[in-house]
C-alpha positions in Angstrom: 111.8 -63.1 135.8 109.2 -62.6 133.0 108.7 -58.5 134.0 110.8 -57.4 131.2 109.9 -59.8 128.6 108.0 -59.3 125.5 104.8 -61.1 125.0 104.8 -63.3 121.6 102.6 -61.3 119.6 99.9 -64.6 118.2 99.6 -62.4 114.5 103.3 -62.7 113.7 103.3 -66.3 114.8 100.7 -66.9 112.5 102.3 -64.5 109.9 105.4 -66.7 110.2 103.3 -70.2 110.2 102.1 -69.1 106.6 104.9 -68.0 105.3 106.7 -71.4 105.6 103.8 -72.8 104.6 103.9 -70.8 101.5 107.1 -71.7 100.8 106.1 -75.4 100.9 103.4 -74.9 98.5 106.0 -73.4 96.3 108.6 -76.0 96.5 105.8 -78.1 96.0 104.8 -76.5 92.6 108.3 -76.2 91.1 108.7 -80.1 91.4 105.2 -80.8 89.9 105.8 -78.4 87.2 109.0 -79.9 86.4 107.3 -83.1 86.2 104.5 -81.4 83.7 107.5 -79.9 81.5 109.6 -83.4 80.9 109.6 -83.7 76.8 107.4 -86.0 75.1 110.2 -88.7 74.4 110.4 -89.8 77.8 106.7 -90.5 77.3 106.4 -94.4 76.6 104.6 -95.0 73.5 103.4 -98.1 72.1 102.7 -99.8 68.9 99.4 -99.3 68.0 99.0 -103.3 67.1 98.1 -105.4 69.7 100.2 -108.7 70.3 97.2 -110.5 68.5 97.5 -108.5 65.2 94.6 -106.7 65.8 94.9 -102.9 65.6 93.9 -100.4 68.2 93.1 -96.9 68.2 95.7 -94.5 69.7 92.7 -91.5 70.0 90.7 -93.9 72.1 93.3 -94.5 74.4 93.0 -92.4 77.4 95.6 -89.0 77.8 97.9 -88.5 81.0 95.7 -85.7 82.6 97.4 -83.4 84.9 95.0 -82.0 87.9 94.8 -78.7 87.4 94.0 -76.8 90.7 90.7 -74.7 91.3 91.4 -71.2 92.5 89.3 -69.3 94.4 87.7 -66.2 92.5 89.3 -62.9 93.8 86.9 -60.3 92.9 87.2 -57.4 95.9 86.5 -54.6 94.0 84.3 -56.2 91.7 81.1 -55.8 93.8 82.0 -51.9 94.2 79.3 -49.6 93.1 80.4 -46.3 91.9 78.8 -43.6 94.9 76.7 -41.7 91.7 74.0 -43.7 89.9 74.3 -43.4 85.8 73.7 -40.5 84.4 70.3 -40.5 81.9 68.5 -38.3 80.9 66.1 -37.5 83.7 69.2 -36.3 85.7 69.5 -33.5 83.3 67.0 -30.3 82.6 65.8 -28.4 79.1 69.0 -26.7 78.7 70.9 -29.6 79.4 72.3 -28.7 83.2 72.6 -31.2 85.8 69.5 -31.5 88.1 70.5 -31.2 91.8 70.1 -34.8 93.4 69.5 -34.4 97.1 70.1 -37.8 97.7 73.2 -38.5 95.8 74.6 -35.4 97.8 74.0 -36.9 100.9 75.3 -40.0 100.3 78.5 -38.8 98.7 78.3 -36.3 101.9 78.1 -39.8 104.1 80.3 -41.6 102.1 83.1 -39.0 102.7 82.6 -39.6 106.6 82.9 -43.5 106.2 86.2 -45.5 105.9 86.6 -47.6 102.9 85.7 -51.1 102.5 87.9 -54.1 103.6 90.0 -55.9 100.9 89.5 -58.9 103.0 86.0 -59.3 104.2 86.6 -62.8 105.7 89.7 -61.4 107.8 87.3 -58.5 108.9 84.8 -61.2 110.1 87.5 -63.2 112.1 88.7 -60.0 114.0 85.0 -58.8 114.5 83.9 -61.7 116.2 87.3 -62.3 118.1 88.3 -65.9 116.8 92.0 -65.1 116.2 93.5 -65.8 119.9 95.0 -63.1 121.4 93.2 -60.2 120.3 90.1 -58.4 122.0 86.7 -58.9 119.5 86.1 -55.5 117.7 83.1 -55.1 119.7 84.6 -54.9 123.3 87.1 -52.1 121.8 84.0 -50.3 120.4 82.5 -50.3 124.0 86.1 -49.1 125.7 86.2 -46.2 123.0 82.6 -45.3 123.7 83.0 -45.2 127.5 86.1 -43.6 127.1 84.4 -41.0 125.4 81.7 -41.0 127.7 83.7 -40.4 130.2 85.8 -37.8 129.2 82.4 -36.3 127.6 81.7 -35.8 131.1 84.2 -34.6 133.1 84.9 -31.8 130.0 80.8 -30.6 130.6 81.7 -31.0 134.2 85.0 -28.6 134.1 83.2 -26.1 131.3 79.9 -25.8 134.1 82.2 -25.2 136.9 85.0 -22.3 134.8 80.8 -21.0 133.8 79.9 -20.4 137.6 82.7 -19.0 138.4 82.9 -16.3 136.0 78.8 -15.8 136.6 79.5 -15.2 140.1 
């Protein structure tokens, strides 16, 4: 009977699907990195005369490369503005007071309102336009919220008119 049973929640599947594949990618690193650290001795080096007595160059010859992966940059904070522009000196007066700046007010004003930026703009993205299964898109639970509020905008102007009347009467 499935009344009483917990649905499987699709972000700790996914959470749990990355975490063993995390520790793959780390198994995975520990043996190449052994293989990186192995001393020089078990390296096979050769004479640097060839078997018809002419002699080679061991600089020309061509080095065990390793492949050296390519990380993504990680710079979330590194497009951050700071909210009040730089201070010069047109943002000071004669005796050396800050001017008022009406516009930096308001947006510090605004900014105080607003929720801070994602750490993760790409994860923002996914759940915005819905494409992790399981979860409503951000903008379907916008419009519940707003008729929610709609709603109970309503029925509160509704209950205020009516308690008005009756004391008017």
């Amino acid at each position: 009977m499935g009344l009483f049973k917990k649905k499987a929640d699709p972000i700790s599947d996914r959470t749990r699907s990355l975490n063993a594949e995390i520790a793959e990618l780390e198994a995975q690193i520990k043996k190449l990195d052994a293989q990186l650290q192995q001393p020089a001795s078990q390296l096979r080096t050769g004479s640097s005369t060839t078997s018809d007595g002419l002699r080679r160059n061991p600089a020309a010859q061509v080095p065990h490369k390793s492949h050296v992966p390519v990380f993504e940059a990680n710079d979330f904070q590194g497009h951050k503005a700071p909210l009040d522009s730089v201070a010069t000196s047109q943002h000071f007066n004669d005796l050396g007071v800050r001017k008022y700046d009406i516009v930096a007010a308001f947006r510090r004003f605004r900014a105080y309102f607003r929720s801070p930026d994602a750490h993760n703009p790409k994860l923002v993205s996914y759940l915005a336009a819905g494409s992790i299964k399981g979860l409503r898109p951000l903008r379907y639970e916008k419009r519940v919220a707003r008729n929610r509020f709609i709603a109970l905008f309503i029925v509160l102007l509704i209950l205020s008119w009516g308690i008005a009347a009756a004391l008017l009467k």
